[in-house]
C-alpha positions as CSV (number, residue, x, y, z in Angstrom):
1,X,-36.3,-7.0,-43.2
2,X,-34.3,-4.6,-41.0
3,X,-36.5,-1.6,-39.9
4,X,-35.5,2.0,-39.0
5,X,-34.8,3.0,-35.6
6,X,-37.5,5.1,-34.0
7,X,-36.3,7.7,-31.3
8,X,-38.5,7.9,-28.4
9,X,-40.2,10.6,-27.0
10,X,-38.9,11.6,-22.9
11,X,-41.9,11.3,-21.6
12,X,-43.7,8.3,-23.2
13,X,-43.4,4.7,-22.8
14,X,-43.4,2.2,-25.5
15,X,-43.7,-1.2,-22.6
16,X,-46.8,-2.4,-23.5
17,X,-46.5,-2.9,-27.1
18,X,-44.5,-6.2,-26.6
19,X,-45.8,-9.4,-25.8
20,X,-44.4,-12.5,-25.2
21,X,-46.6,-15.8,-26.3
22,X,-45.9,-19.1,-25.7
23,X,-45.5,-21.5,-29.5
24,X,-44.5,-24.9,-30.7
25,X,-43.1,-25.4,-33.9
26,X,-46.2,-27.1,-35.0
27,X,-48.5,-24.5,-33.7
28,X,-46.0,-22.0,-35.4
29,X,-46.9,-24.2,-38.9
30,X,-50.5,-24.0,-38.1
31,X,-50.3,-20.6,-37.8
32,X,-48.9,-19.0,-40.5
33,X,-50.2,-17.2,-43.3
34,X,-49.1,-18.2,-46.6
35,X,-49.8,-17.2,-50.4
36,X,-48.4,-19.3,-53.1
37,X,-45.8,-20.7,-50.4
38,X,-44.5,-17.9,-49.6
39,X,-44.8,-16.8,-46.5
40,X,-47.5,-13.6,-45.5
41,X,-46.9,-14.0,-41.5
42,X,-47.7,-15.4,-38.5
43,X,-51.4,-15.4,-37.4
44,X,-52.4,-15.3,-33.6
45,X,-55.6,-14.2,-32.6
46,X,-57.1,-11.6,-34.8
47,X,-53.3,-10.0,-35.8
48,X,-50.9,-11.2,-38.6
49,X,-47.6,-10.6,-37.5
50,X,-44.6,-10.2,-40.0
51,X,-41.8,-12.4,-39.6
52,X,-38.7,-10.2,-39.2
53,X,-35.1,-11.1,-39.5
54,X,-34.9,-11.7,-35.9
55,X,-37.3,-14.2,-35.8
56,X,-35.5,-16.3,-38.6
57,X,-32.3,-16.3,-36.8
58,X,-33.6,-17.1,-33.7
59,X,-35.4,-19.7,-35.1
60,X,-32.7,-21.2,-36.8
61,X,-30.5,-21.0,-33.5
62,X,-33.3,-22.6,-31.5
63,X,-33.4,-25.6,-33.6
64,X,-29.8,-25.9,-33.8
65,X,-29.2,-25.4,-37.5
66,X,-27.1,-22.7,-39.3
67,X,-29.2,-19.5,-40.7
68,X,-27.5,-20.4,-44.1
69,X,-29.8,-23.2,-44.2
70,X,-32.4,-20.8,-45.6
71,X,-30.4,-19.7,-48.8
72,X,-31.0,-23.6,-49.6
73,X,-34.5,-23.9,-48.5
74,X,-38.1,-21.8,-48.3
75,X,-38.8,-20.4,-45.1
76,X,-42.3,-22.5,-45.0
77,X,-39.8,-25.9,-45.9
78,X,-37.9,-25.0,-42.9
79,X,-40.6,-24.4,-40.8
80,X,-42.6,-27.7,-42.1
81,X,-39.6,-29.6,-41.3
82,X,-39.2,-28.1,-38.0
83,X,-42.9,-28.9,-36.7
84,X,-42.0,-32.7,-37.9
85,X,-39.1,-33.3,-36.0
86,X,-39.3,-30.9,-33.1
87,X,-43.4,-30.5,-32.7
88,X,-43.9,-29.9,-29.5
89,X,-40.6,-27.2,-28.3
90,X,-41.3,-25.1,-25.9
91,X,-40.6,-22.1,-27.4
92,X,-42.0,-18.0,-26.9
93,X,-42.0,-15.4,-29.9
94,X,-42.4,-11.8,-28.4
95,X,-44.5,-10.2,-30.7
96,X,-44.6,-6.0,-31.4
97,X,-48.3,-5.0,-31.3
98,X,-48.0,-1.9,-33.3
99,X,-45.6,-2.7,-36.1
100,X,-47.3,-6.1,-36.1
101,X,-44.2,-7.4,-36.2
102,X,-42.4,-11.3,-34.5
103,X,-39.6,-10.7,-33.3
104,X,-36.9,-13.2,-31.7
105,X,-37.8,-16.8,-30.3
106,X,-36.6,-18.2,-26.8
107,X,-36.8,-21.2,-25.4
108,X,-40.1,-21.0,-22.8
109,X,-38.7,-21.0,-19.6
110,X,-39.2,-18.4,-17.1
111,X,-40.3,-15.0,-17.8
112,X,-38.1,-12.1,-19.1
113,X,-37.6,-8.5,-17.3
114,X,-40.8,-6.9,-18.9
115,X,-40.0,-3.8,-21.4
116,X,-42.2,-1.2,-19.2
117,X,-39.7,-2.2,-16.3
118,X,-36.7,-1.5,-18.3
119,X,-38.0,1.9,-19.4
120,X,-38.6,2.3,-15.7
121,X,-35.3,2.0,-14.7
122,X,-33.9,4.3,-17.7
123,X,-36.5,7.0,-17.0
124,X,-35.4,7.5,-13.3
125,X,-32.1,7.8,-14.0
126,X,-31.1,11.2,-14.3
127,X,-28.0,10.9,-16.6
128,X,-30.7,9.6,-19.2
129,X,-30.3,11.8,-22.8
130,X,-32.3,10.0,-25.4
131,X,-34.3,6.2,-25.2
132,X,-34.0,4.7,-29.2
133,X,-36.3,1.6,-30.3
134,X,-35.5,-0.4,-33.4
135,X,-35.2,-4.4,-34.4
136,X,-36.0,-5.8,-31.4
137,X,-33.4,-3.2,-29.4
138,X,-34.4,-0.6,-26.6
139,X,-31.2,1.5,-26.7
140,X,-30.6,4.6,-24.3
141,X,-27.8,7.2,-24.4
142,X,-26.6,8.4,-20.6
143,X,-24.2,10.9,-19.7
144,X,-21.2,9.1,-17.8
145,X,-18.7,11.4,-16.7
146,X,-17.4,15.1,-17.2
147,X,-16.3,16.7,-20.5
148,X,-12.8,16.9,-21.1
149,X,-11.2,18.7,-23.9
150,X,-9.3,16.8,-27.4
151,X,-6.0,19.5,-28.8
152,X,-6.8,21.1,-31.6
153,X,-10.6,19.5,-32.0
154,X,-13.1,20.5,-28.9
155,X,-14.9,19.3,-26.2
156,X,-15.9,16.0,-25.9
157,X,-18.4,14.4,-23.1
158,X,-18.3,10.5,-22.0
159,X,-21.6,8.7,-22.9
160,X,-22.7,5.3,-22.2
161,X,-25.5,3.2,-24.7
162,X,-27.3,0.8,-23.2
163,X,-28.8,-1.8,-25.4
164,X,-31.3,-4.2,-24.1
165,X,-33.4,-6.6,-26.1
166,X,-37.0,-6.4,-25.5
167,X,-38.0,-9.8,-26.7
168,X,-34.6,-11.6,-24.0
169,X,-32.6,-12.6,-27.5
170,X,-29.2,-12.0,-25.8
171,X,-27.6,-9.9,-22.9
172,X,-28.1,-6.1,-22.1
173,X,-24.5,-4.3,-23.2
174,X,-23.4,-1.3,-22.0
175,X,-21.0,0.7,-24.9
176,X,-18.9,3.6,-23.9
177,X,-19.7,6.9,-26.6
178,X,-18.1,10.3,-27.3
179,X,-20.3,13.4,-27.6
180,X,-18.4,15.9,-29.5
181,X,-19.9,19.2,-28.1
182,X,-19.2,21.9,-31.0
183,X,-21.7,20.5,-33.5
184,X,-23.7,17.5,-31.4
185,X,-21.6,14.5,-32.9
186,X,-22.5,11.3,-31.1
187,X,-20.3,7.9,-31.5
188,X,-20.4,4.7,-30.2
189,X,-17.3,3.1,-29.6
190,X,-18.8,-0.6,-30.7
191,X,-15.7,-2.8,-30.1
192,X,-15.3,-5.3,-27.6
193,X,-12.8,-3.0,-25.6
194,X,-15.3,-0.6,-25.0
195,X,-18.4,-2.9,-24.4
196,X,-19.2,-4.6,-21.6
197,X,-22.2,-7.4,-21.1
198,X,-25.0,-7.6,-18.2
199,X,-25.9,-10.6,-17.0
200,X,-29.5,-9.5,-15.2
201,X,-30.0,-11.8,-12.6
202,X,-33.7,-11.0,-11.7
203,X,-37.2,-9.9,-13.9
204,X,-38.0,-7.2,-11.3
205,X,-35.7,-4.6,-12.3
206,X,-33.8,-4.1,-8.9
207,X,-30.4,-5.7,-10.4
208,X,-30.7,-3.8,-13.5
209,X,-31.2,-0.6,-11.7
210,X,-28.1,-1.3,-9.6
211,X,-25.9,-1.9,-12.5
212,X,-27.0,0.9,-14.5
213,X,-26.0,2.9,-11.4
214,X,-23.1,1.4,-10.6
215,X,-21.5,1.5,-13.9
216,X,-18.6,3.2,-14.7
217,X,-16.0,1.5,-16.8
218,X,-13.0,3.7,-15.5
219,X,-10.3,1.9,-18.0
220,X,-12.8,1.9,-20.7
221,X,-13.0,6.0,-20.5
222,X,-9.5,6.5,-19.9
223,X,-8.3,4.4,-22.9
224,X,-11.2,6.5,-24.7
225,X,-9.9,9.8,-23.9
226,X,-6.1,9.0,-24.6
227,X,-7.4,7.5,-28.4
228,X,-9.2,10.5,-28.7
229,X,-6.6,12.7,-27.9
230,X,-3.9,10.5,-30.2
231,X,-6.6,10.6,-33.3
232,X,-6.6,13.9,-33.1
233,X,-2.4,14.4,-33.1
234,X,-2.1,11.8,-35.9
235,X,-2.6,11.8,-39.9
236,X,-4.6,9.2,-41.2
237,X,-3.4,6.6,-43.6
238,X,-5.2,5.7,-47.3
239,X,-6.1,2.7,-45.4
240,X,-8.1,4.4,-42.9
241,X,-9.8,6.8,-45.6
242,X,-10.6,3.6,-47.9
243,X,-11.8,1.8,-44.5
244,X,-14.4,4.9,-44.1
245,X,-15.3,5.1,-48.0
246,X,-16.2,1.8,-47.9
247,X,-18.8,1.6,-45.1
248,X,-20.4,5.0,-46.8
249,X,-20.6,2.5,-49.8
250,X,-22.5,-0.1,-47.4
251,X,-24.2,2.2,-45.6
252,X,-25.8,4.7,-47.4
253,X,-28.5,3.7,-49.7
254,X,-29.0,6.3,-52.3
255,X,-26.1,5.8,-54.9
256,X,-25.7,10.0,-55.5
257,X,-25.7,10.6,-51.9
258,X,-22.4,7.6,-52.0
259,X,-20.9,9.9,-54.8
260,X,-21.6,12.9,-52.6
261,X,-20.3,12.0,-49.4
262,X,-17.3,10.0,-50.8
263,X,-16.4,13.2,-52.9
264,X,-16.2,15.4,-49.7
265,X,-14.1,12.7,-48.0
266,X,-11.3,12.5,-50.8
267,X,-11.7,17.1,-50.3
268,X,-11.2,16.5,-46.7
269,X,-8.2,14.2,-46.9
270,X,-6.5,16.6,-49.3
271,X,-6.9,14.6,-52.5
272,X,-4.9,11.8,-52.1
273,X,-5.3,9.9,-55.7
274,X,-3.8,13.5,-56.7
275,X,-0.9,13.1,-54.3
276,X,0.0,9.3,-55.3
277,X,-0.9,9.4,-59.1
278,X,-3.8,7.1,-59.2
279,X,-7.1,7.7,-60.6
280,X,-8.8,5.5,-57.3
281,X,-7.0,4.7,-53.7
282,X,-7.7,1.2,-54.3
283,X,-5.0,0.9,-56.9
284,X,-2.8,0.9,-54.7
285,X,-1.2,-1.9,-53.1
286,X,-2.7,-3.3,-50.1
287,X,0.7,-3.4,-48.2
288,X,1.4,0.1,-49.2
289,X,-1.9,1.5,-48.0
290,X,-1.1,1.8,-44.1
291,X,2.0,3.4,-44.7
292,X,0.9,6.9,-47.0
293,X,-0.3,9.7,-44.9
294,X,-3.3,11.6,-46.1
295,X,-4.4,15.5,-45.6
296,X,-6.4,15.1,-42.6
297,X,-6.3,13.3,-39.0
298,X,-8.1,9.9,-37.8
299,X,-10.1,12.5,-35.7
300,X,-11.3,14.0,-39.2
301,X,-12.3,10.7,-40.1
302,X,-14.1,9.6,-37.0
303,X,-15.9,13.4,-37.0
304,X,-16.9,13.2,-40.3
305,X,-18.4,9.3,-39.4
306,X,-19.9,10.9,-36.6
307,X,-21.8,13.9,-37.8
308,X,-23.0,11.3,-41.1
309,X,-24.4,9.1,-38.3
310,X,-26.0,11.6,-36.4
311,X,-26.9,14.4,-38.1
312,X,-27.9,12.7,-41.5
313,X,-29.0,9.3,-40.3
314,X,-32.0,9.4,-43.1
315,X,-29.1,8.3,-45.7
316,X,-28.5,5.5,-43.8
317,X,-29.8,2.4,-44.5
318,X,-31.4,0.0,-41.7
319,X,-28.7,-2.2,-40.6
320,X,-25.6,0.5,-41.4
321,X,-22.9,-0.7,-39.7
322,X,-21.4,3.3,-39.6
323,X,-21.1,3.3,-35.7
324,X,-18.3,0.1,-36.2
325,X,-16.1,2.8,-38.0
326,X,-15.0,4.6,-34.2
327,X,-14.9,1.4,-32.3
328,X,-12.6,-0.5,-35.4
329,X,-10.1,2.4,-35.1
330,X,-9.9,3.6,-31.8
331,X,-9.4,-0.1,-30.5
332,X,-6.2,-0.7,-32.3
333,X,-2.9,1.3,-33.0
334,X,-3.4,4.0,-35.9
335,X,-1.3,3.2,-39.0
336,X,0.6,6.5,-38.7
337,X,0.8,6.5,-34.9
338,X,3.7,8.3,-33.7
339,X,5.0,8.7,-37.4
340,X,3.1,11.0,-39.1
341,X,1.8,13.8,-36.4
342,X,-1.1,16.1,-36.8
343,X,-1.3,20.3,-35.9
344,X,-3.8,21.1,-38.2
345,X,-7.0,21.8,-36.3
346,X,-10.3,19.6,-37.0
347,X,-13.4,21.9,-38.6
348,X,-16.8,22.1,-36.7
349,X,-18.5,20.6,-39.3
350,X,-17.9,18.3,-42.5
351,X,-21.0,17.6,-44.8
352,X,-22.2,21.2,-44.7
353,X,-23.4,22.8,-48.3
354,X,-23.8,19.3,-49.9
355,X,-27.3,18.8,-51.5
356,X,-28.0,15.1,-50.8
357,X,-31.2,13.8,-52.6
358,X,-33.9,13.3,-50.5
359,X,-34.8,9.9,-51.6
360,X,-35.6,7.7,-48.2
361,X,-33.2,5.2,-47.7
């Protein structure tokens, strides 16, 4: 199961809470707990660890089969299998010590840059705004460049995330982010345009250090700024509102709080079943849907993603896919681009006044 994202406090360190320890598939089968077949955790030492998502899909891609395989078959048959045919792979499950929690498998060979040297790195440099832990990801936010300002929307700064798995499933990423000043929006820009990978070529730090200094992306920022700018200048299609409506469906997990916010989304972009004579947007044709402007700007959209994501994260479930919303659009052409242009100036904020139930998603 997913798990929420914890934010970090400056001046802690959460290093030495992950440790990496060396398994086999058979010693994996020896180890677990199991009720009824069903799978409790994984014992080692004195500690039952949970198995998380991570671990099943790093398990799966260590033994070279597809994760579907598991809609088929128990976890445990899997496993059994696994210790039969490939006993003896050398294989290293980190393991979080205070969730209790296995996270992703690797295959045993070297060692990986330990977490307390990551944070190391981070916490020296000075651009550093806020260190984020959750599912097997140590993410920071870091201020990249000076604030420019978006027409008829406000000032925006350039951040940069930094994701790094603590448990070495994967490469370090760097993802540019906006930081709308006038009411604290943050959004990463998660599209492959925007994202670049880091190959880390030692454990000690040093090269990581280097890259995170040296970083800069100066394409990446300037393609950023001039989608920014365009959103801001350009009405938004009933494509791009049903694109947003439909991760709020995903993502949020309280049912009234998807009512809520999808009601102030149709207010925002000027009621547009009202304006095309359908009772939902999804009526309409799929061809059609690119082509009808609505009442409010991409910006409006991307905004009102932005403040949902970081001002009301609590209604989001775990593995809310909301950040994909500003890298999907700003990577491509907008539907109305240069067709249908935008004067009307964006608010400060969107979800203000709505009463969402308190319910934890």
């Amino acid at each position: 199961m997913a798990v929420k994202t914890e934010k970090i406090d400056m001046n802690s360190r959460i290093g030495d809470r992950f440790e990496p320890i060396p398994i086999t598939p058979r010693r994996m089968v020896e180890a677990l707990d199991c009720d009824d077949e069903k799978i409790k955790g994984l014992s080692i030492g004195q500690t039952t660890y949970k198995l998380s998502d991570r671990f099943y899909k790093t398990l799966a891609a260590e033994l070279g089969i597809p994760f579907g395989v598991f809609g088929f078959f128990t976890p445990l048959e899997v496993m059994t299998r696994a210790a039969e045919k490939e006993s003896d792979l050398a294989l290293r499950v980190t393991v979080d010590t205070e969730r209790n929690q296995a996270l992703g498998l690797t295959q045993d060979k070297g060692l990986p840059m330990p977490v307390k040297f990551i944070e190391g790195v981070l916490h020296e440099d000075r651009r550093l705004q806020e260190v984020e832990y959750g599912n097997g990801m140590l993410s920071a936010m870091l201020d990249l460049d000076d604030p420019w300002d978006v027409p008829n929307d406000s000032t925006y700064h350039v951040r940069v995330r930094c994701r790094v798995p603590v448990d070495g499933v994967g490469m370090p990423d760097m993802s540019l982010a906006t930081w709308r000043q006038i009411c604290s929006n943050g959004a990463v820009a998660e599209a492959p345009l925007f994202r670049t990978k880091m190959e880390i070529k030692d454990n000690s730090g040093e090269h990581f250090r280097r890259l995170l200094a040296s970083f800069s992306n100066p394409s990446g920022v300037e393609m950023l700024q001039e989608r920014m700018c365009t959103a801001a200048g350009t009405k938004a299609s009933v494509g791009e509102v049903l694109l947003l409506d439909g991760l709020i469906r995903r993502s949020v997990a309280n049912t009234r709080n998807q009512m809520l916010l999808r009601e102030r989304l149709n207010e925002i972009a000027d009621n547009p079943c009202v304006r095309y004579g359908v009772t939902d947007l999804t009526n309409i044709g799929q061809k059609k849907r690119p082509l009808l402007p609505v009442g409010c700007s991409v910006a409006d959209l991307l905004n009102f993603a932005s403040e949902l994501a970081s001002h009301h994260a609590e209604l989001l479930k775990p593995e809310s896919t909301l950040h994909s919303f500003a890298g999907t659009v700003l990577s491509k052409d907008f539907d109305l681009e240069d067709l249908y242009p935008n004067a009307v100036r964006t608010s400060n904020f969107y979800l203000g006044g709505i009463n969402f139930s308190q319910e934890a998603a």
